[in-house]
C-alpha positions in Angstrom: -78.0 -22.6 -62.6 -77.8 -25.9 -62.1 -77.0 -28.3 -65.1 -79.0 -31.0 -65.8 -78.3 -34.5 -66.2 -78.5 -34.8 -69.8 -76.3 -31.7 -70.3 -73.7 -33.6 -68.1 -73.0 -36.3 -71.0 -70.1 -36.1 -73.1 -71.0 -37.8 -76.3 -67.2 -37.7 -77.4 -66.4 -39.9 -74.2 -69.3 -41.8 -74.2 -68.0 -43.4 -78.0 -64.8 -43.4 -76.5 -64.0 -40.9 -78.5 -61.3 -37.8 -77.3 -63.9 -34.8 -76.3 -63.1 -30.7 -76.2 -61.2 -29.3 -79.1 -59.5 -32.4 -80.5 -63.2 -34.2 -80.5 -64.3 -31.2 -83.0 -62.1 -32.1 -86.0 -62.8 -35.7 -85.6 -65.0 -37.0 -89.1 -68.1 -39.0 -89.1 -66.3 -41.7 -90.7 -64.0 -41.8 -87.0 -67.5 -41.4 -85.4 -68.8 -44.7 -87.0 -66.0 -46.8 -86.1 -66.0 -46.0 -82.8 -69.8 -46.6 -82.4 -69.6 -50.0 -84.3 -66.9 -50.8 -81.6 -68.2 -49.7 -78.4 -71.7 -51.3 -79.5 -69.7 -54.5 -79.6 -68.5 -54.8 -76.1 -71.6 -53.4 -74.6 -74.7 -54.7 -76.6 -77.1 -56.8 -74.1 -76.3 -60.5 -75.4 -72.8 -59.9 -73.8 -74.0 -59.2 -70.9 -77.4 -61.8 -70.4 -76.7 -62.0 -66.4 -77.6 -58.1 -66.3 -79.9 -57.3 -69.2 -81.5 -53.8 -67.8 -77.9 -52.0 -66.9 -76.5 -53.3 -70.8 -80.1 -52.3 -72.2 -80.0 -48.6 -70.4 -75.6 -48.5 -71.5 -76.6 -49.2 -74.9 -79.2 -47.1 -75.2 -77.2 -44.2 -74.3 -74.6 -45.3 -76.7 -77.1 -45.4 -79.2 -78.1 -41.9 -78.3 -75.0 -39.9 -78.3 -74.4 -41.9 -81.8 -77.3 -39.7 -83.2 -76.6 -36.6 -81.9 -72.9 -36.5 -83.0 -74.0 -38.1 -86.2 -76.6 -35.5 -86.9 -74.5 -32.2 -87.9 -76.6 -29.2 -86.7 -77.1 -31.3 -83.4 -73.5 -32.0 -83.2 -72.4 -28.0 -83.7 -74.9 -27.0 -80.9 -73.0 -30.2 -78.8 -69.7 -28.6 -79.6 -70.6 -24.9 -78.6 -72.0 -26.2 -75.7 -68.5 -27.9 -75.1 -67.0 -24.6 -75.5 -68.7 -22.6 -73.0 -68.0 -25.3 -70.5 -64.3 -24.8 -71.3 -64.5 -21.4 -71.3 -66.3 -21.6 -67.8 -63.7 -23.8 -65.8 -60.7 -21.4 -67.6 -62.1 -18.5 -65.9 -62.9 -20.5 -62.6 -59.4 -21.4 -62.5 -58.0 -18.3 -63.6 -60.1 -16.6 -60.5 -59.2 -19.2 -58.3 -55.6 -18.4 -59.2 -56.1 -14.7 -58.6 -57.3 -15.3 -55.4 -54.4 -17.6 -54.2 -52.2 -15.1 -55.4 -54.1 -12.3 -53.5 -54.1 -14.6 -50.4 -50.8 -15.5 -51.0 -49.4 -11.5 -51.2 -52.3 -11.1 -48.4 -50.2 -13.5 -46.5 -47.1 -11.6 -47.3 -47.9 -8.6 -46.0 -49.3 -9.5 -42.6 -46.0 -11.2 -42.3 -43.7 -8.4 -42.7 -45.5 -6.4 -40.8 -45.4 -9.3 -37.4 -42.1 -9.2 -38.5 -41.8 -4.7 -38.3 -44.0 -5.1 -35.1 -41.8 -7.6 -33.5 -38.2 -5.9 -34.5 -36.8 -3.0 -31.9 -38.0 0.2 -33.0 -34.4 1.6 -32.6 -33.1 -0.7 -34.6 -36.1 0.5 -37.7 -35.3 3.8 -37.2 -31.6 3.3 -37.7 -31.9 1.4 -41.2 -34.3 4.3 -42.0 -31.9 7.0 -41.3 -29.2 4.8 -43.4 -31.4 4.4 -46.4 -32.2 8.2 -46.0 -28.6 9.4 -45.7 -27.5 6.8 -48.2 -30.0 8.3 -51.6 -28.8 12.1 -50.0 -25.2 10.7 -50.6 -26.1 9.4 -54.2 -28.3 12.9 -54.7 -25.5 15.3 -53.7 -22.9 13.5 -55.5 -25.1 14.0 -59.0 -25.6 17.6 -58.2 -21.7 17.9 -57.5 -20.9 16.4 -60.6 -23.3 18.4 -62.8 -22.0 21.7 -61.3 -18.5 20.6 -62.3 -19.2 19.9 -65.6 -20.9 23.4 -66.2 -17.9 24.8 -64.3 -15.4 22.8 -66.7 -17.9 24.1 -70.0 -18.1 27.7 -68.4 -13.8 27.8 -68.3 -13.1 26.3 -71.8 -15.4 28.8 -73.3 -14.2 31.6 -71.0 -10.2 30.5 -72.2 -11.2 30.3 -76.0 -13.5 33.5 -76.0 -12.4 37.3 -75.7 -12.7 39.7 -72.8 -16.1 40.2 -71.9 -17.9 43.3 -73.6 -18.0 45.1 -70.2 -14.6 44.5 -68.9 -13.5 46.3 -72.3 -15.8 49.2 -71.9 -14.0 49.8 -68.7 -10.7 51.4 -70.0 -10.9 50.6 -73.8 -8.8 47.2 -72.9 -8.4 45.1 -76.1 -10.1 47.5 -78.6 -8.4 48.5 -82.2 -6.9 52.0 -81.5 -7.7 52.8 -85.3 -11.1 51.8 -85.6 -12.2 52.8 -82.2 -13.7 56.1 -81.4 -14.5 57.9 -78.1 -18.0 59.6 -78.0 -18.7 61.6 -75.0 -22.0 63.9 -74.3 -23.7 65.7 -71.7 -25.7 64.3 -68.7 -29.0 65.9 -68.6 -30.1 67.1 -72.5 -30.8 63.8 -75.0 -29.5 60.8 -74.1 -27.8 58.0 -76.2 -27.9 54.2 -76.1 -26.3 51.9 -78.5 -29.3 51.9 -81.1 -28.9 55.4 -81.4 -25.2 55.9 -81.4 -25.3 52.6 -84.3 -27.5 55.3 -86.0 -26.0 58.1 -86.1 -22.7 56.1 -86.8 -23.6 54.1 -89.2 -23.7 56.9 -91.6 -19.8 56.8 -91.6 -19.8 53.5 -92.6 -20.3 49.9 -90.9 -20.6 50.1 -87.4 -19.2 46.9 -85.8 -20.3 47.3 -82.1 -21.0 49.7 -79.2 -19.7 49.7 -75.8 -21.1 51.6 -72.9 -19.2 52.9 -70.5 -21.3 52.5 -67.2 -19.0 54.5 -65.1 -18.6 58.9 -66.0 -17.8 62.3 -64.7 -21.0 63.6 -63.5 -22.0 66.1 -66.1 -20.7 63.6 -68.5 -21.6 59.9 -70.0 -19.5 58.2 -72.8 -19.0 54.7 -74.8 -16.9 53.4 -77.3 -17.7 52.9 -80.7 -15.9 50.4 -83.2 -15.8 51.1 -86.6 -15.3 48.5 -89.7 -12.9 50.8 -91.3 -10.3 53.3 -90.5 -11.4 55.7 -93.0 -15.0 55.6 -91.5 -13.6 56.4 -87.9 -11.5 59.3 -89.3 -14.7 60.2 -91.1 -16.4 60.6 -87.8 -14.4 62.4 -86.0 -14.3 65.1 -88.6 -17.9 65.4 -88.6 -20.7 66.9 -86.3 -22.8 63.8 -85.4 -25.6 63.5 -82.5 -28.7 66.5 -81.5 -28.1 70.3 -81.6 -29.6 70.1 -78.3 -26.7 67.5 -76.8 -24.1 67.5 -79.5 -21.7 64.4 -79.0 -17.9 65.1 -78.3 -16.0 63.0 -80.9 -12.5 61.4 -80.3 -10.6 58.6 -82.1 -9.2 56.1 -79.2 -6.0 56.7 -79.5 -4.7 59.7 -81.4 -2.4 58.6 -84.1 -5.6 56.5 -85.4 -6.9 60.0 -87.1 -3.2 60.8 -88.5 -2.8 59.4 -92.1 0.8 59.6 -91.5 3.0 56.2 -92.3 3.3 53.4 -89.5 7.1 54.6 -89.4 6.1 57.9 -88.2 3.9 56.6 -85.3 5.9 57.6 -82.2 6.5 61.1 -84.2 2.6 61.7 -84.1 2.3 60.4 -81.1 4.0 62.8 -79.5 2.5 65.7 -81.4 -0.6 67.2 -80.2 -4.3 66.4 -81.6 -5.3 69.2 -84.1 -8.5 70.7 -83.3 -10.2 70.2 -86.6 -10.4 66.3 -85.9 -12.4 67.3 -82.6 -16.1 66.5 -83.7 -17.2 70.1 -84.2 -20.4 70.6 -82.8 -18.5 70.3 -79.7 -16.0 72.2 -80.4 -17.8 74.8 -82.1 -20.6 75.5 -79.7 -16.8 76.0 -77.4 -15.2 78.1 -79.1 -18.0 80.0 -80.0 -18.4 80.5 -75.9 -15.3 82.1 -76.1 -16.0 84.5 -79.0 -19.0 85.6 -77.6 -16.7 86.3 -74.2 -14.1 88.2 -75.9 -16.7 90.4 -77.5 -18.6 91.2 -74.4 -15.0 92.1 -72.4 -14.2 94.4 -76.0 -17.6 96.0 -75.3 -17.0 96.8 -71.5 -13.5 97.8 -72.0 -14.9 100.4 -75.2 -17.4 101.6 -73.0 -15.0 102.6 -70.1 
């Protein structure tokens, strides 16, 4: 819409007075004074040659005098002021947008004159080197993560003991006189380490269980540590594990069941393993095998 001539007129400039913002704080005291000097210069005696034009300026003098002078009139002049600021901001602001969209507009079109005009070999090239330069910078991150888990992974492996496994391979690095053999059957009820910690722990503190994944093929067996030496020897004069699948009870080594002094190790070493520190089930359900054979062969030989 089209503003009208009326709402052209700044009343601040027509006192000669400084309009927008500043003209808001002015006081009707600086509002007077500047009407009682611009009246001055422009009232008609000072100008008798052209009465009309210094009757019309006056007049308009005259005019914006009362409206600034009135206060609601002057707040609705202000406002009014305001939105007309606010106006030619956002004009400008849009007008600046759309030079800088021109301007980026402008940009673009020339780079790519610039792309259309340069020898496709020699794009393709600086493609391929921008490529192969970020799989450089990639590989060389992965290579460096990978040696630092490699560098964690061998001071751990240098401050740790063997591996669980590698021990339950041959007994390697194991206490002798804490450790005990267990051996069973293949086939009847078979034992893991929650069940061996069981029946085991009735002995006294089991400290841990090592399978043995390699066997005979009729047999299975793992090693089991215990807390004390008195619990191991404990064990191993005991009948531990089912009726069904009764488990075969060794210590480690055998001079960890002897109660003999450490000064008579090699002697016990050398003798053999009495039978009553064989886990008895075992052993029982053996020898009574060979009973039962001996009667049998007594039986056939009476009947002859």
């Amino acid at each position: 819409m089209k503003a009208t001539a009326e709402e052209e007129i700044d009343h601040y400039v027509v006192l000669g007075l400084p309009s927008g913002e500043e003209g808001e704080t002015l006081t009707l005291e600086d509002i007077k004074k500047a009407y009682k000097a611009k009246s001055l210069l422009c009232h008609p005696d000072k100008r008798p040659d052209d009465r009309d034009a210094a009757n019309a300026e006056f007049l308009r003098l005259r005019s914006s005098f009362d409206i600034l002078c009135d206060d609601q009139a002057r707040r609705a002049f202000d406002a009014f002021l305001r939105v007309k600021r606010e106006r030619e901001r956002e004009r400008l602001r849009r007008g600046s947008d759309r030079d800088s969209k021109k301007r980026r507009l402008e940009e673009r079109e020339r780079r790519a004159a610039e792309e259309a005009e340069e020898d496709p070999e020699e794009r393709r090239r600086r493609e391929v080197e921008a490529a192969s330069a970020k799989l450089r910078e990639e590989v060389a991150r992965i290579r460096a993560m990978h040696a630092g888990r490699r560098g964690a992974a061998t001071a751990t492996a240098a401050s740790s003991p063997p591996p669980p496994a590698a021990a339950a391979a041959a007994g390697v690095g194991l206490d002798g006189e804490r450790t005990l053999k267990v051996s069973w059957e293949k086939g009847g009820e078979d034992y893991g380490p929650a069940r061996l910690r069981e029946i085991f722990g009735r002995f006294g503190e089991v400290v841990d269980v090592l399978m043995r994944s390699k066997g005979t093929k009729k047999m299975r067996s793992a090693f089991v540590v215990m807390a004390s030496k008195d619990a191991m020897v404990a064990a191993t004069k005991s009948m531990s594990g089912s009726l069904l699948n009764p488990l075969l009870v060794l210590p480690l080594h055998p001079m960890a069941a002897d109660n003999s002094p450490s000064s008579s190790v090699k002697e016990t070493e050398q003798k053999p393993m009495p039978t009553e520190n064989l886990v008895g089930a075992r052993y029982q359900a053996f020898e009574d095998n060979i009973l039962k054979k001996l009667l049998q062969k007594a039986a056939a030989d009476k009947q002859k």
